[in-house]
C-alpha positions as CSV (number, residue, x, y, z in Angstrom):
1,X,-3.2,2.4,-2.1
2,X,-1.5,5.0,-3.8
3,X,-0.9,5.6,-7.0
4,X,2.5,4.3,-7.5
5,X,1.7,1.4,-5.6
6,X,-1.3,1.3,-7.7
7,X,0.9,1.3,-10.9
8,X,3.5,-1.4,-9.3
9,X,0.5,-4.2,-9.0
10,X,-0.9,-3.2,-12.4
11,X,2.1,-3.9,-14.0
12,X,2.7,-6.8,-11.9
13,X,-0.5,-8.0,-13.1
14,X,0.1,-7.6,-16.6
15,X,3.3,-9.5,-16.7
16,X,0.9,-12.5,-16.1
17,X,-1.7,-11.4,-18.9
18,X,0.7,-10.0,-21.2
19,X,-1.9,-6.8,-21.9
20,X,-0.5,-3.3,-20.9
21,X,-2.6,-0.5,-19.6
22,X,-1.7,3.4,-20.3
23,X,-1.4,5.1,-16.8
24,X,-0.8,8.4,-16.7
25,X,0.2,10.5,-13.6
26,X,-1.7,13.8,-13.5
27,X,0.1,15.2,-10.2
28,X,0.8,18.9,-8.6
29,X,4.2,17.6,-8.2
30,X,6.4,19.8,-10.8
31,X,10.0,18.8,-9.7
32,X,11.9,16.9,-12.3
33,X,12.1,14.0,-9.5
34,X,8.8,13.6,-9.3
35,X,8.1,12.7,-13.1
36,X,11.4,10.3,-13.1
37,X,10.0,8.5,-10.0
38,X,6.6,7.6,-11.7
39,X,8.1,6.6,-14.9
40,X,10.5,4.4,-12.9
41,X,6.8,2.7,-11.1
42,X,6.2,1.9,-14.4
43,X,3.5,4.8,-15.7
44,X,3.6,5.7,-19.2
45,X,3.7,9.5,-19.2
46,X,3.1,12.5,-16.5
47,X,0.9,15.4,-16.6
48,X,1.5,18.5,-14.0
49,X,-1.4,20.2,-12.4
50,X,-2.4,23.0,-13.9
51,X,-2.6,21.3,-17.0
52,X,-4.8,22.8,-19.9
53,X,-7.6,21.3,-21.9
54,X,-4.6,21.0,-25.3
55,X,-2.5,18.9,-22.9
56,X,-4.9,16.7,-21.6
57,X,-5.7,16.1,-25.3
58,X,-2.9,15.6,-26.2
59,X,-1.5,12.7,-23.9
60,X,-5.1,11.3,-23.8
61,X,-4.8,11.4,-28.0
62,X,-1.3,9.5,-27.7
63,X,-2.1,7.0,-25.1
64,X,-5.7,6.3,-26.3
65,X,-4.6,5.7,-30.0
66,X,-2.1,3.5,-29.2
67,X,-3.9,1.1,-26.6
68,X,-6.7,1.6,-29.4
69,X,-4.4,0.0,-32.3
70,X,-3.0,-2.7,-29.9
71,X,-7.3,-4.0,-29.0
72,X,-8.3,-4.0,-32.4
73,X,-5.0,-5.3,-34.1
74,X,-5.9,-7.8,-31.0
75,X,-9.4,-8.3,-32.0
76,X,-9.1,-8.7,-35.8
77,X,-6.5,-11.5,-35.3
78,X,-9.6,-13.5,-34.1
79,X,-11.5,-12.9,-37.5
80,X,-11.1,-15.1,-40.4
81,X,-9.7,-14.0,-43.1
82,X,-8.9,-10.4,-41.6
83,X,-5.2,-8.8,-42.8
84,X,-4.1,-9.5,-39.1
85,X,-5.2,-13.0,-38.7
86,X,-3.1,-14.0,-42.2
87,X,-0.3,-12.4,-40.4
88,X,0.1,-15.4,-38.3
């Protein structure tokens, strides 16, 4: 399987869980097509090959953070008496 199949049954999975998992393409494909066609699969963001070290950091840094928030936002609403689980 590749990886927009890949992507395609993730996502298909998670409209059954509800979670949503960060994929990002890291591909020596540079044509504009190629990043519109694995956004359209359904990944998150696209990194061309050669990348450097600050790029990797820095979509890793945005993807990470935010599926970081989302687990323990998650994980506190199961606490008693945490901020989040008063939000409900």
């Amino acid at each position: 399987m590749g990886g927009f199949e890949a992507t395609i049954e993730i996502r298909r999975r998670e409209t059954l869980c509800g979670n949503h998992t960060p994929i990002v393409a890291l591909t020596a494909s540079v044509v504009e097509d190629g990043r519109r066609r694995c956004l359209a699969v359904g990944m998150d963001d696209y990194l061309a090959k050669p990348f450097t070290l600050d790029q990797m950091r820095t979509v890793l840094t945005k993807w990470l953070n935010v599926a970081a928030l989302a687990a323990t936002r998650e994980q506190l609403s199961l606490v008693a008496g945490s901020p989040a689980a008063s939000d409900r």
